[in-house]
PyMOL commands that place a pseudoatom at each C-alpha (Angstrom):
pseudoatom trace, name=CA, resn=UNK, resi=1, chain=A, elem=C, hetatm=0, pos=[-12.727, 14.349, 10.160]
pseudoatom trace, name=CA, resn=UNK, resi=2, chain=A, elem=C, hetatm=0, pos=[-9.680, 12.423, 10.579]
pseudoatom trace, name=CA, resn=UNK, resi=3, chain=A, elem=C, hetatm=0, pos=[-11.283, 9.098, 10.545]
pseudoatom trace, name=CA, resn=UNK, resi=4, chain=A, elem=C, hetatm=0, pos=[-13.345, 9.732, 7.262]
pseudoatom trace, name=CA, resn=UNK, resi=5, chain=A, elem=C, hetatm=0, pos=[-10.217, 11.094, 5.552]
pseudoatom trace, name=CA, resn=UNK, resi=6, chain=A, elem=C, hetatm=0, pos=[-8.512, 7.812, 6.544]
pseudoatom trace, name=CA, resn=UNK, resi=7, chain=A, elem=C, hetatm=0, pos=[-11.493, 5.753, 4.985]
pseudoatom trace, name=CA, resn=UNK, resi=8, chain=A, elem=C, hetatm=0, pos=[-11.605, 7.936, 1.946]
pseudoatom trace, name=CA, resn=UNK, resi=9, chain=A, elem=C, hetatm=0, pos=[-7.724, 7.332, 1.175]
pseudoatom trace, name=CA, resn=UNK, resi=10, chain=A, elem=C, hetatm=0, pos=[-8.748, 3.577, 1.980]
pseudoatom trace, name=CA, resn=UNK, resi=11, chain=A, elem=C, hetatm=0, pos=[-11.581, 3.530, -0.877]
pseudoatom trace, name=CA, resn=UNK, resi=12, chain=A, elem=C, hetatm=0, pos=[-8.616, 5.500, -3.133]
pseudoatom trace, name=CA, resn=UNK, resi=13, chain=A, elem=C, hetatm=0, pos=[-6.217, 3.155, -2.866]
pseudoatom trace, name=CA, resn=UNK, resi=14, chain=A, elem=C, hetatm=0, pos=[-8.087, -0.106, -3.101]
pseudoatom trace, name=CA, resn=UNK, resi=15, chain=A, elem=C, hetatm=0, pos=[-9.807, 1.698, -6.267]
pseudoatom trace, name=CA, resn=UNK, resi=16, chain=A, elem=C, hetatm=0, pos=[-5.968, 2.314, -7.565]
pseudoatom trace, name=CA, resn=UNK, resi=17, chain=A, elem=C, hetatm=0, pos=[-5.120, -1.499, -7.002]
pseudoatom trace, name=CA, resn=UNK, resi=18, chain=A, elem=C, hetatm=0, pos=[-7.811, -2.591, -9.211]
pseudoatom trace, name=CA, resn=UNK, resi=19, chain=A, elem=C, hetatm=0, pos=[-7.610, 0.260, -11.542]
pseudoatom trace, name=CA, resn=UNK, resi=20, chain=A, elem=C, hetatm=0, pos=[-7.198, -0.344, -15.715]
pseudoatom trace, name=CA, resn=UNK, resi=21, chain=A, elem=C, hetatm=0, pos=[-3.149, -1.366, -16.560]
pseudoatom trace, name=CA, resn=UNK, resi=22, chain=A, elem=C, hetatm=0, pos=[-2.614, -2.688, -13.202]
pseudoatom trace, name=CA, resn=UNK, resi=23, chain=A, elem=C, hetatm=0, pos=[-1.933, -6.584, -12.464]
pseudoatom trace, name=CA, resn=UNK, resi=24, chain=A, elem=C, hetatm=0, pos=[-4.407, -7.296, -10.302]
pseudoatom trace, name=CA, resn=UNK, resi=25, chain=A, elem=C, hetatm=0, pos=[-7.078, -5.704, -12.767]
pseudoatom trace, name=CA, resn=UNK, resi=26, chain=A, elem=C, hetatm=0, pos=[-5.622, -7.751, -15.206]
pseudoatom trace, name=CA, resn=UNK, resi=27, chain=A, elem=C, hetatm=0, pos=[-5.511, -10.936, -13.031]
pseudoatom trace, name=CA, resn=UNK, resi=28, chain=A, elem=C, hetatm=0, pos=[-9.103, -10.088, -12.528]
pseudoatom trace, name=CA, resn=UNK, resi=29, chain=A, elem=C, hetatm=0, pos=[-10.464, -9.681, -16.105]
pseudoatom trace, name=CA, resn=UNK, resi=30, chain=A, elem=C, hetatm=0, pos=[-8.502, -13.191, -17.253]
pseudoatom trace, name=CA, resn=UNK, resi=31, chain=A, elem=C, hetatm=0, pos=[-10.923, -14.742, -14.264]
pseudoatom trace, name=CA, resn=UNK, resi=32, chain=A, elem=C, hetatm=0, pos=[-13.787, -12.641, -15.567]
pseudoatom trace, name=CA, resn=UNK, resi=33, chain=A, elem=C, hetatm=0, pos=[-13.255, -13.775, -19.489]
pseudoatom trace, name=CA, resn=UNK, resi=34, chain=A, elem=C, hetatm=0, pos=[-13.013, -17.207, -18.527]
pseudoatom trace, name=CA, resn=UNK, resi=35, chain=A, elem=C, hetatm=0, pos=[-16.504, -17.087, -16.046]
pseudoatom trace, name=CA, resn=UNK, resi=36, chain=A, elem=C, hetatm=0, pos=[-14.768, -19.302, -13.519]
pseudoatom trace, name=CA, resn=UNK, resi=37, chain=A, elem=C, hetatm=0, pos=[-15.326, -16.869, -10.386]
pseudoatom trace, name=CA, resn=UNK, resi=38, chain=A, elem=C, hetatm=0, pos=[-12.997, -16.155, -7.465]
pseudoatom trace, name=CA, resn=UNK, resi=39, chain=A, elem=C, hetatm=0, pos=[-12.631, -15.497, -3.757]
pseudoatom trace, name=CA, resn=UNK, resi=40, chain=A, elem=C, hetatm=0, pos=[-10.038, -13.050, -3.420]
pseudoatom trace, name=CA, resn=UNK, resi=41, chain=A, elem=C, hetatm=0, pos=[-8.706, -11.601, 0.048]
pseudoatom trace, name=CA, resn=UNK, resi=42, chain=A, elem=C, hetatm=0, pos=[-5.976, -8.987, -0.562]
pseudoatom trace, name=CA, resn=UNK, resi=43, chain=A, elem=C, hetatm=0, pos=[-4.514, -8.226, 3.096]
pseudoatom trace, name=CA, resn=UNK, resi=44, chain=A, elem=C, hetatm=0, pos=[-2.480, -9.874, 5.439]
pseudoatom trace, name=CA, resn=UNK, resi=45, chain=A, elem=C, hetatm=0, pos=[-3.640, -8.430, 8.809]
pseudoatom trace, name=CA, resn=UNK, resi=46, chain=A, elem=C, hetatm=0, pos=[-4.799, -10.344, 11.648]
pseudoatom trace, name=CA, resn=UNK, resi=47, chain=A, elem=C, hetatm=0, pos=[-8.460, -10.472, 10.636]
pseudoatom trace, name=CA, resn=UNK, resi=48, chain=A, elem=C, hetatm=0, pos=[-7.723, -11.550, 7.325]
pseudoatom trace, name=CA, resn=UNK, resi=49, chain=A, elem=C, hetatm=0, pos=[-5.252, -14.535, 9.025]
pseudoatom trace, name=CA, resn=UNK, resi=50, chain=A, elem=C, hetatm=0, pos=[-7.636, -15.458, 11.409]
pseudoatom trace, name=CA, resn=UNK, resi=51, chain=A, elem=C, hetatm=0, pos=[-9.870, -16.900, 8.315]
pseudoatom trace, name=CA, resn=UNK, resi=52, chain=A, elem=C, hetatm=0, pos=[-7.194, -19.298, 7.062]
pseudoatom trace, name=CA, resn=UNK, resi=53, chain=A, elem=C, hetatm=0, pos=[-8.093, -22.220, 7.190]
pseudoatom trace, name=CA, resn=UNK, resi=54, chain=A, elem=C, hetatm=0, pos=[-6.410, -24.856, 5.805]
pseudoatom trace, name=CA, resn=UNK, resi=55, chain=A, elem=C, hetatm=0, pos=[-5.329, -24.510, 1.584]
pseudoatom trace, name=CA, resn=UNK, resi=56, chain=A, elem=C, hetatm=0, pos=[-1.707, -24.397, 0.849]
pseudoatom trace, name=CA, resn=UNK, resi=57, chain=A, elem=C, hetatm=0, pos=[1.092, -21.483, 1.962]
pseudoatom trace, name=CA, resn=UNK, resi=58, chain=A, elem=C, hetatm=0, pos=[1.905, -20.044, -1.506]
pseudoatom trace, name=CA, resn=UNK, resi=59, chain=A, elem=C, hetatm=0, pos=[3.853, -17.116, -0.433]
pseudoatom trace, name=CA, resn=UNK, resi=60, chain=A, elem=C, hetatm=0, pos=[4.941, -16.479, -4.722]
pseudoatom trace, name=CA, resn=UNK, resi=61, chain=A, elem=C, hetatm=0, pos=[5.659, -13.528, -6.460]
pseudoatom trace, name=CA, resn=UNK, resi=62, chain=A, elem=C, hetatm=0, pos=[2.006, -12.193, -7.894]
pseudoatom trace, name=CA, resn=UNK, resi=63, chain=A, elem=C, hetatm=0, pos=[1.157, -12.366, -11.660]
pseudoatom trace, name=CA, resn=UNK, resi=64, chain=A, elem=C, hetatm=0, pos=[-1.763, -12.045, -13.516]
pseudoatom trace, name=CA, resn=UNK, resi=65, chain=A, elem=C, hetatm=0, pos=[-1.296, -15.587, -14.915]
pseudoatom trace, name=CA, resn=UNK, resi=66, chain=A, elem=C, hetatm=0, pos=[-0.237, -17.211, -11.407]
pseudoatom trace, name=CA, resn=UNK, resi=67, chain=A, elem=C, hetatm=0, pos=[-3.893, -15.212, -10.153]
pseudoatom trace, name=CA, resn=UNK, resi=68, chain=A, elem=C, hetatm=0, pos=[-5.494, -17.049, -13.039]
pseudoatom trace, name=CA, resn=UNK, resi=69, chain=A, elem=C, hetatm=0, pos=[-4.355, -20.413, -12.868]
pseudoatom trace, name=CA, resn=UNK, resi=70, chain=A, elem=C, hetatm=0, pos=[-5.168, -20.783, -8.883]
pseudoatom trace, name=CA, resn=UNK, resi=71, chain=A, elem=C, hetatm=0, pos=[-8.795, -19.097, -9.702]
pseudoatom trace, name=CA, resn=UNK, resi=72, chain=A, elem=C, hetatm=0, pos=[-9.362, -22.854, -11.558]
pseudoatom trace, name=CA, resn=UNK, resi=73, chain=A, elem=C, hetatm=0, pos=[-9.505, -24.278, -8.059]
pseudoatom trace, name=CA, resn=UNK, resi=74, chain=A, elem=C, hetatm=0, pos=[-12.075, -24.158, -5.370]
pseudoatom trace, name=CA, resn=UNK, resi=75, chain=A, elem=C, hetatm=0, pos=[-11.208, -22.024, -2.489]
pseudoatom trace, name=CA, resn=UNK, resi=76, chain=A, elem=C, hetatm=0, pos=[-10.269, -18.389, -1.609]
pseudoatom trace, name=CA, resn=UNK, resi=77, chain=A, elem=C, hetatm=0, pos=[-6.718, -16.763, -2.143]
pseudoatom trace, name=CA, resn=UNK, resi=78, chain=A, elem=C, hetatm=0, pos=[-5.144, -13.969, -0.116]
pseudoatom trace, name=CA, resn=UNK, resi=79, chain=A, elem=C, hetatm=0, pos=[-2.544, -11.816, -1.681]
pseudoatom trace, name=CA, resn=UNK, resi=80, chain=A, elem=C, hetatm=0, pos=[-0.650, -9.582, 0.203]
pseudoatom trace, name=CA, resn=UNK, resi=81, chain=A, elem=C, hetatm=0, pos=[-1.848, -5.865, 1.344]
pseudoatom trace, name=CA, resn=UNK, resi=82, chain=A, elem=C, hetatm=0, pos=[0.648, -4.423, -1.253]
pseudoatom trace, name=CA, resn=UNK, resi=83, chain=A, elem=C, hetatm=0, pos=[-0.620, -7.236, -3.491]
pseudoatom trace, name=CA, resn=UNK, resi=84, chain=A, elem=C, hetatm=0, pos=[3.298, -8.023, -4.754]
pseudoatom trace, name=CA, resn=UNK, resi=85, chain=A, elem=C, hetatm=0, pos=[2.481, -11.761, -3.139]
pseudoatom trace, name=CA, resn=UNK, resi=86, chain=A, elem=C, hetatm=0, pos=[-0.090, -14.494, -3.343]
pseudoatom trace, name=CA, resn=UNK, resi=87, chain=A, elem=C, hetatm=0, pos=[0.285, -16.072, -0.117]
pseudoatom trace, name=CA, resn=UNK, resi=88, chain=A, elem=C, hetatm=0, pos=[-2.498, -18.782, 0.121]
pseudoatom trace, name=CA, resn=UNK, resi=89, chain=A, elem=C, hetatm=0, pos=[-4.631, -20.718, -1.941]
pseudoatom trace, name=CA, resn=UNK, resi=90, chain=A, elem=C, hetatm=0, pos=[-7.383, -22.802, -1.586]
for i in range(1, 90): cmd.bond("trace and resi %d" % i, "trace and resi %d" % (i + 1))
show_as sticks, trace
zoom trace
């Protein structure tokens, strides 16, 4: 029971992160209204690390606009687990 309760909190939060009024959400619709598409990795565990490969280290503060703008170029971007940071791009 334990590990299902730990995957439904995991489903909870992620919904939460991309929830109406939040930043990322609104990151998210900007790249939606403008139909330009997005890879978008939000963790900074191992795993996600591991799949790094090449880009540039970003490590800004996240906006919606900053989210945007990097959308415009070809290649994934990971934001932090807490998604506070976008920490690569491309």
């Amino acid at each position: 029971m334990a590990e299902i309760r730990q995957r439904d909190d995991g489903i909870l939060n992620s919904i939460r992160m991309i929830a109406p009024g939040t930043p990322l959400r609104e990151g998210l619709d900007n790249i939606l209204r403008a139909k330009t598409g997005a890879l978008i990795a939000v963790g900074d565990n191992p795993e996600i690390m591991a799949l790094v490969d090449g880009g540039f280290f970003i490590n800004s503060e996240f906006t919606p606009a900053h989210l945007y703008e990097l959308a415009k170029m070809d290649g994934g971007i990971i934001l932090s687990y807490d998604t506070k940071k976008i920490l690569y791009a491309n």
